[in-house]
FIDRENMAR-53570 format. One record per atom (N, C-alpha, C, CB): residue in one letter; atom name; x, y, z negated. Coordinates in Angstrom, 3 decimals, padded with zeros to 6 digits. Each point is the difference from the previous one (the first is absolute). Glycine has a CB too. Layout:
- A  CA  X  Y  Z
...
//
This chain:
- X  N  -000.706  -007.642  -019.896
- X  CA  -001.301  000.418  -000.518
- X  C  -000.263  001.475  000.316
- X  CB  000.188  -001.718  -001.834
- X  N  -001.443  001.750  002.164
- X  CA  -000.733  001.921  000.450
- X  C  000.216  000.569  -001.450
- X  CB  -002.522  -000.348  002.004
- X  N  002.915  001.696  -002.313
- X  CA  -000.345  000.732  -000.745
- X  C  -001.712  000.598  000.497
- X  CB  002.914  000.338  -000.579
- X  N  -003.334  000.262  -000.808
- X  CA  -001.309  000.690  000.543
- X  C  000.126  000.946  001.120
- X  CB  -000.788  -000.171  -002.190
- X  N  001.729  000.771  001.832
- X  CA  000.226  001.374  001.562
- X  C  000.387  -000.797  000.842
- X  CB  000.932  002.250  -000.825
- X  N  -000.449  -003.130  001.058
- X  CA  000.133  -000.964  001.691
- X  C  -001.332  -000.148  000.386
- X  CB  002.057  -001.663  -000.394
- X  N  -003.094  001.411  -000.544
- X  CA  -001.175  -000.333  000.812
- X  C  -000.808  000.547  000.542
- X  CB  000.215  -001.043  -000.906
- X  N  -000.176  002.336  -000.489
- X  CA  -000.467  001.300  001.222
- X  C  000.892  000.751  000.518
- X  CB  -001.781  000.359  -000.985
- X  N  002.740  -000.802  001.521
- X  CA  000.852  000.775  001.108
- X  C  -000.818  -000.726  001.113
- X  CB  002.715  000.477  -001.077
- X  N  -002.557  -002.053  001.065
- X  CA  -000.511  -000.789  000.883
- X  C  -001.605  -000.098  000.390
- X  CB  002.053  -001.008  -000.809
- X  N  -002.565  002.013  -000.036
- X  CA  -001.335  -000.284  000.060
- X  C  -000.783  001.604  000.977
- X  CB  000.231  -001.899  -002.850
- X  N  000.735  003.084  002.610
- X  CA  000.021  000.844  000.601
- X  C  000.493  000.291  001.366
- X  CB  -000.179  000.187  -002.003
- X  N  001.442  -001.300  002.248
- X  CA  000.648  000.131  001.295
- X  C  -001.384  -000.542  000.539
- X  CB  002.949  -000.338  -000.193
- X  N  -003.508  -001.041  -000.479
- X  CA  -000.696  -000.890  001.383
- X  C  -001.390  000.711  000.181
- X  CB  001.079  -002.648  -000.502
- X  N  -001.463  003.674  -000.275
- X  CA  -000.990  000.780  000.017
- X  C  000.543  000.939  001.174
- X  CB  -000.876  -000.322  -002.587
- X  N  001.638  000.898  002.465
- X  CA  001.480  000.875  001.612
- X  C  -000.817  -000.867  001.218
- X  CB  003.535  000.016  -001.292
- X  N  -002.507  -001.040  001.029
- X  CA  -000.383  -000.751  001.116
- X  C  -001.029  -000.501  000.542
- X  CB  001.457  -000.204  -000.540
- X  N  -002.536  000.039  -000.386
- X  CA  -001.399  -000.760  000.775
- X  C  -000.147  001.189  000.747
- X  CB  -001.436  -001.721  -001.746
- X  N  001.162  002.905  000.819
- X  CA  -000.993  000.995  000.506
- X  C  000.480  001.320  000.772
- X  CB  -001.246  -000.880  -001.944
- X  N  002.674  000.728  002.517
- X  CA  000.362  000.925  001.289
- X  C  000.553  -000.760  000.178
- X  CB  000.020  002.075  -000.001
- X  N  001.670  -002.139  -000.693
- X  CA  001.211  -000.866  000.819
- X  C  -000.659  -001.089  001.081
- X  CB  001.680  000.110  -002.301
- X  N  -002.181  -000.995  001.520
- X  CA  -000.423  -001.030  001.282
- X  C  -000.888  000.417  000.923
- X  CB  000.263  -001.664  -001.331
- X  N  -000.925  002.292  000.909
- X  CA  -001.201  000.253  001.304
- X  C  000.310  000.543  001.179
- X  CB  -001.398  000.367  -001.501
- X  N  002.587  000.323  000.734
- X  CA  000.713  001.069  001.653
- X  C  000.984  -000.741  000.262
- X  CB  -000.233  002.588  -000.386
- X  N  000.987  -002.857  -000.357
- X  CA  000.984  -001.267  000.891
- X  C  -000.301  -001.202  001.022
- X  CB  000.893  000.388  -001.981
- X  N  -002.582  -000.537  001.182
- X  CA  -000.107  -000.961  001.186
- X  C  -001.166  000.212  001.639
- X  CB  000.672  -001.575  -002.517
- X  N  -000.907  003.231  002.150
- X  CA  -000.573  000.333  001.310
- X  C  000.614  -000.256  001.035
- X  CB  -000.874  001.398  -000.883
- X  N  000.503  -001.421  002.162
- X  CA  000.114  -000.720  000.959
- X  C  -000.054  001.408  001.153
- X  CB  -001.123  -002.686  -001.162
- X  N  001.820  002.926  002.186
- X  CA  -000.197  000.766  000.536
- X  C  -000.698  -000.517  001.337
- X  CB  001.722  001.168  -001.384
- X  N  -001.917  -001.836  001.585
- X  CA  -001.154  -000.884  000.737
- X  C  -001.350  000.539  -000.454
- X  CB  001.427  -002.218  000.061
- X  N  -001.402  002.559  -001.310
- X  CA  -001.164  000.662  -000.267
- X  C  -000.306  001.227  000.160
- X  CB  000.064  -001.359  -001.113
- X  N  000.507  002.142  001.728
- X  CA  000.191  001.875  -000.085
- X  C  -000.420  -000.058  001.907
- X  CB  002.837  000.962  -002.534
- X  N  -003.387  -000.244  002.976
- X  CA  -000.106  000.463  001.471
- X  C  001.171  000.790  000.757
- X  CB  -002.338  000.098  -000.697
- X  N  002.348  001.108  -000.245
- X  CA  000.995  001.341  000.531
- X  C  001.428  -001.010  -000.658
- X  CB  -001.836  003.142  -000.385
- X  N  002.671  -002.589  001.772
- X  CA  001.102  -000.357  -000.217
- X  C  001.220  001.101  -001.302
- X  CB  -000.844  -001.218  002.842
- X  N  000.245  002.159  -002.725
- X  CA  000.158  000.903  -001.307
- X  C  -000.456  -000.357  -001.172
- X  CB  -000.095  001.519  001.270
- X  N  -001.490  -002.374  -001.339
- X  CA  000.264  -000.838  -001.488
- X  C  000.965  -001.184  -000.275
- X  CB  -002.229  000.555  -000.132
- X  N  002.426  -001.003  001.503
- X  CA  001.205  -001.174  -000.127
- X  C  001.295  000.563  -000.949
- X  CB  -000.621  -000.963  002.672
- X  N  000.525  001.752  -001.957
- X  CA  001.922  000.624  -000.467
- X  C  -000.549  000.388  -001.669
- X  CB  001.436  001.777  002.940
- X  N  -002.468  -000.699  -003.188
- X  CA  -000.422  000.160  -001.515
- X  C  000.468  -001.194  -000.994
- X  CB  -002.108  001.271  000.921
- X  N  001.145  -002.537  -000.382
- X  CA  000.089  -001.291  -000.464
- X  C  001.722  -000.282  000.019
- X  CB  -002.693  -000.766  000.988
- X  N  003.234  000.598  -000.512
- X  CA  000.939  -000.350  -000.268
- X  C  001.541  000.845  -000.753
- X  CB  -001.556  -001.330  001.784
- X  N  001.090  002.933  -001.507
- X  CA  000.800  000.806  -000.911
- X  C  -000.647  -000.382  -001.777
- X  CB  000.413  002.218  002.345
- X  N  -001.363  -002.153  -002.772
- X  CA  -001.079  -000.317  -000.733
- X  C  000.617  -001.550  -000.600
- X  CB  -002.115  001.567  001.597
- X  N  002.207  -002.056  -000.942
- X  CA  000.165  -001.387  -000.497
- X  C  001.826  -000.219  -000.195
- X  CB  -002.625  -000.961  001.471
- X  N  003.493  001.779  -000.927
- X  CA  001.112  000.307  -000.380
- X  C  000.765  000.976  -001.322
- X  CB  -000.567  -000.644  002.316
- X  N  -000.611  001.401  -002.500
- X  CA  000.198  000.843  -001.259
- X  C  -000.823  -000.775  -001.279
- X  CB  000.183  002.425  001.571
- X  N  -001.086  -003.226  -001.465
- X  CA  -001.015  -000.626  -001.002
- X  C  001.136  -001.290  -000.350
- X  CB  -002.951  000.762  001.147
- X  N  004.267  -001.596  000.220
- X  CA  000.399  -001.087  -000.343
- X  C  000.835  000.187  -000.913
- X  CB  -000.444  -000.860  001.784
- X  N  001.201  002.290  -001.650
- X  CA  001.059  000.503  -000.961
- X  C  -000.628  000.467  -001.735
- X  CB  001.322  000.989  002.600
- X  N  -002.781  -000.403  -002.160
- X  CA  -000.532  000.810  -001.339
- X  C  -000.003  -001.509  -000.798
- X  CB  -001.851  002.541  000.939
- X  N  001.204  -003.522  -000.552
- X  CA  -000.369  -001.371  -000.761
- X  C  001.734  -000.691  -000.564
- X  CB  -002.736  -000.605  001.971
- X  N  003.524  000.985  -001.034
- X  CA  001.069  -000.652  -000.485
- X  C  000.654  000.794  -001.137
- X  CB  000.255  -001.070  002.219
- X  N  -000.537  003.030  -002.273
- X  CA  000.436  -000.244  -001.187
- X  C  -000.676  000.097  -001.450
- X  CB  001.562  000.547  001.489
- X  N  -002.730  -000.753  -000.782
- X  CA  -001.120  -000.255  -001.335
- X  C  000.708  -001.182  -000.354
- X  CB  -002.593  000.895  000.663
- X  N  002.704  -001.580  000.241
- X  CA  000.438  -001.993  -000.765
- X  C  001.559  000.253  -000.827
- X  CB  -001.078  -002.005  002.716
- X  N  001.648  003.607  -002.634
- X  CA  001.433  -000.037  -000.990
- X  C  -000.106  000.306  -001.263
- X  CB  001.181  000.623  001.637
- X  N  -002.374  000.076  -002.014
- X  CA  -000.237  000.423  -000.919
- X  C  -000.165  -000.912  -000.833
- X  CB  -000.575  001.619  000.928
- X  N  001.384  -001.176  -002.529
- X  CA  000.189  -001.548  -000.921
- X  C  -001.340  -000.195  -000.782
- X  CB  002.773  000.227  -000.548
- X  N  -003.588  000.849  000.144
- X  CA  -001.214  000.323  -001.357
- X  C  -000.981  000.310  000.943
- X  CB  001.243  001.148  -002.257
- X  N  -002.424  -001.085  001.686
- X  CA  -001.416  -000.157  000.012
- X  C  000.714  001.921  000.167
- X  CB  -001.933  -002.905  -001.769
- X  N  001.808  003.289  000.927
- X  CA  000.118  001.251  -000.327
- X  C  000.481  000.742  001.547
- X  CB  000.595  -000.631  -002.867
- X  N  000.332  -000.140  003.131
- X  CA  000.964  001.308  001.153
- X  C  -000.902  -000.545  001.091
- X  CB  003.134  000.363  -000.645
- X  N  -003.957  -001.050  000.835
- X  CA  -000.718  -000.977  001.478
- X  C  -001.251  001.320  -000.507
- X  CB  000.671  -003.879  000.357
- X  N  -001.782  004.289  -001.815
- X  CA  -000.743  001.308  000.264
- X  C  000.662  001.090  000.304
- X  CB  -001.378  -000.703  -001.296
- X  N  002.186  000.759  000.739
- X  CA  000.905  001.720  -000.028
- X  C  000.613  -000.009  001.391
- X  CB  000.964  000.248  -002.778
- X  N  -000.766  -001.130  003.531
- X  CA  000.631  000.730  000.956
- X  C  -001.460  -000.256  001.094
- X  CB  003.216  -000.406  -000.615
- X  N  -004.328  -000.121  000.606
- X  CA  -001.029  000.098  000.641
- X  C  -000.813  001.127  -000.084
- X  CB  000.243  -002.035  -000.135
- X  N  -000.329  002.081  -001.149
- X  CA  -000.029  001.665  000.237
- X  C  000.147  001.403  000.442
- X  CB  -000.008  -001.188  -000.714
- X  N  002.009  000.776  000.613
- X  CA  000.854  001.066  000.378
- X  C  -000.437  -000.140  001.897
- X  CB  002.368  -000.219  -002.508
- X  N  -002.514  -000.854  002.777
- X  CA  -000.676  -000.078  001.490
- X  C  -001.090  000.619  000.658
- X  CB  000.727  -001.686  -000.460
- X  N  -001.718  001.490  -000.389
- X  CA  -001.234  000.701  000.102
- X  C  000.096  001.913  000.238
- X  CB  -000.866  -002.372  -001.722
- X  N  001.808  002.562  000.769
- X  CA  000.790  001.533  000.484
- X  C  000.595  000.120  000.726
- X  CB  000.148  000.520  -001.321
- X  N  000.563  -001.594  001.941
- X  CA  001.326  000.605  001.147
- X  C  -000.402  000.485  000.975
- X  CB  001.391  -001.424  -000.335
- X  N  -001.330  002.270  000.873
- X  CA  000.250  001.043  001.486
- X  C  -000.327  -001.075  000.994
- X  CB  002.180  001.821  -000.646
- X  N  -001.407  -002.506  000.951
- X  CA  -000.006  -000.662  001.558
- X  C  -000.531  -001.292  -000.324
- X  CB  002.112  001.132  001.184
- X  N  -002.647  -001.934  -002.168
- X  CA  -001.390  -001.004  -000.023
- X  C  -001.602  000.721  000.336
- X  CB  001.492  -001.388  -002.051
- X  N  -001.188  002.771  002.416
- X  CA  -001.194  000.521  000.745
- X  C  -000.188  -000.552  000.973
- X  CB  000.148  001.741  -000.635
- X  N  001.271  -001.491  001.603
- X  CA  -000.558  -000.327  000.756
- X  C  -000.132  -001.230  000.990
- X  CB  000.240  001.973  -000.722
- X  N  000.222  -003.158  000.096
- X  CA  -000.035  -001.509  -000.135
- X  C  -001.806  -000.085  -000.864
- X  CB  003.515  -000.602  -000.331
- X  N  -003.671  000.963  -000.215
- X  CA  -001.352  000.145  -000.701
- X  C  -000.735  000.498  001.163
- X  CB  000.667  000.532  -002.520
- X  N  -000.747  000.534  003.107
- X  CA  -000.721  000.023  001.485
- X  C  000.040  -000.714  000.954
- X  CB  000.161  001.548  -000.326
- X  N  001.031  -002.025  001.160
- X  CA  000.005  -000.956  000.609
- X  C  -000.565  -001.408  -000.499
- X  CB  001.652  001.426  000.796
- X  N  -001.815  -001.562  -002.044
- X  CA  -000.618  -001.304  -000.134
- X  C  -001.690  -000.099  -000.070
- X  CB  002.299  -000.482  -001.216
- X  N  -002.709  001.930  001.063
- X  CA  -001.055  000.359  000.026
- X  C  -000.552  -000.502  001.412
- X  CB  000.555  001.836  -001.737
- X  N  -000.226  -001.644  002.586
- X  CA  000.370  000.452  001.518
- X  C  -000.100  -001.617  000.125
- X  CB  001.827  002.632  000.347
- X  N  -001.020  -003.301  -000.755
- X  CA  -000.049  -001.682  000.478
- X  C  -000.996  -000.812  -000.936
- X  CB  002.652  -000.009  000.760
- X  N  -003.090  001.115  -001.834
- X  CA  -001.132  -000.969  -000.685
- X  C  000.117  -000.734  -000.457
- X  CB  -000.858  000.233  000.865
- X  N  002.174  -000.848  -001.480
- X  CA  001.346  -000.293  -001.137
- X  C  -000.884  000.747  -001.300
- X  CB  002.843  000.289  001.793
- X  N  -002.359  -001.257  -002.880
- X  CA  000.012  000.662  -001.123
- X  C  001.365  000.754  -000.663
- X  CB  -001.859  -001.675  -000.137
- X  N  001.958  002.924  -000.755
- X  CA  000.987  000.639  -000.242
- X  C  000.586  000.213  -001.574
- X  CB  -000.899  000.858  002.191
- X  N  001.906  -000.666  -002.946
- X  CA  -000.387  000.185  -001.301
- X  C  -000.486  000.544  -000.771
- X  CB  000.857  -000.538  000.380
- X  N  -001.481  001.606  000.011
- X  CA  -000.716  000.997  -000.554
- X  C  -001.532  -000.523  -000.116
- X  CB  001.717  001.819  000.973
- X  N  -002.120  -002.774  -000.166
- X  CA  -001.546  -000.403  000.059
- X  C  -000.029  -000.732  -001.081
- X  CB  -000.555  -000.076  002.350
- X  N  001.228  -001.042  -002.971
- X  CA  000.108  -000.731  -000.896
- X  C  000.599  000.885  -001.996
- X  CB  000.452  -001.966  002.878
- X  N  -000.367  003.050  -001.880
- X  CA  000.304  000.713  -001.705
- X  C  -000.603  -000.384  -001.352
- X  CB  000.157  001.836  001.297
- X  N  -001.797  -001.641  -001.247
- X  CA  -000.400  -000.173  -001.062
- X  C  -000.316  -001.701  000.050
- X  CB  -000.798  002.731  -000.316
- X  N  000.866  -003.933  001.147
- X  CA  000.118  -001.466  -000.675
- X  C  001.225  000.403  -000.098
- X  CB  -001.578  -001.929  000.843
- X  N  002.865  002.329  -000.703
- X  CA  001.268  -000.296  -000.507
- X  C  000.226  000.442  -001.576
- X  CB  000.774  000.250  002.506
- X  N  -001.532  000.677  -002.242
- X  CA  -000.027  000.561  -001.916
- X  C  -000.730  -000.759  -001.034
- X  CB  -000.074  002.287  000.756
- X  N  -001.191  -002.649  -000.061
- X  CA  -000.515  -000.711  -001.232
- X  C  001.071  -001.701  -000.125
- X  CB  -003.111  001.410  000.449
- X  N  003.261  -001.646  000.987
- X  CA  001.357  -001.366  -000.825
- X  C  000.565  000.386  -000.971
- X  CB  000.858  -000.873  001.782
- X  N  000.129  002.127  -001.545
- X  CA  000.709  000.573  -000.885
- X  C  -000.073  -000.140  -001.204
- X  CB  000.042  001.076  001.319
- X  N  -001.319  -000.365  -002.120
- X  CA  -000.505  -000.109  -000.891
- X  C  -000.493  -001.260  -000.536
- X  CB  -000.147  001.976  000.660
- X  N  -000.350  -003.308  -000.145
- X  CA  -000.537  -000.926  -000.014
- X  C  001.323  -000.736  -000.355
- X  CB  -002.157  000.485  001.484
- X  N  003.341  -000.086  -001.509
- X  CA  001.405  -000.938  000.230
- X  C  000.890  001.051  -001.114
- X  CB  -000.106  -001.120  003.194
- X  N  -000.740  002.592  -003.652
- X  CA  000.746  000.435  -000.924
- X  C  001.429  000.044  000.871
- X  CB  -001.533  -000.969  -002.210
- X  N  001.427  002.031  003.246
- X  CA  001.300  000.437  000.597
- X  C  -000.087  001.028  -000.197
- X  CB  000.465  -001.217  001.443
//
């Protein structure tokens, strides 16, 4: 049986995932022209496969905001946040404020 925090753990990851994780995982570099967005796309989609995997370790609702957060500050999601700009990818910082009002809506 789910505890309540399983569901919004689960309800926040798949919110992760609709709205970057998947979208950039499943760009296509078939779709990019410059062979320099190719390579973007795929450094991009190598740092996003790892960021999602360890969003998916996190046990609570709680540590899946707090450490999305702590992301939103880090130094070098700049500049993965530009490059995705660049491929026209969505990033985590665009989704800040729907990620907060879940938050709140789920009492995280």
């Amino acid at each position: 049986m789910m505890r309540p925090d399983d569901r919004k753990r689960e309800e926040l990851l798949k919110f992760l995932n609709q709205k970057v994780f998947d979208p950039i995982l499943r760009a296509l570099p078939e779709d990019y022209k410059s062979e320099d967005l190719k390579k973007k796309l795929n450094d991009v989609k190598r740092r996003t496969e790892s960021e999602k995997h360890i969003f998916h370790e996190f046990q609570t609702a709680e540590q899946v905001k707090k450490n999305y957060l702590a992301d939103l500050d880090f130094r070098t999601a700049r500049k993965t946040d530009y490059e995705l700009g660049e491929l026209k990818l969505p990033s985590l910082p665009q989704v800040k404020d729907e990620f907060l009002r879940l938050c709140e809506k789920l009492k995280v």
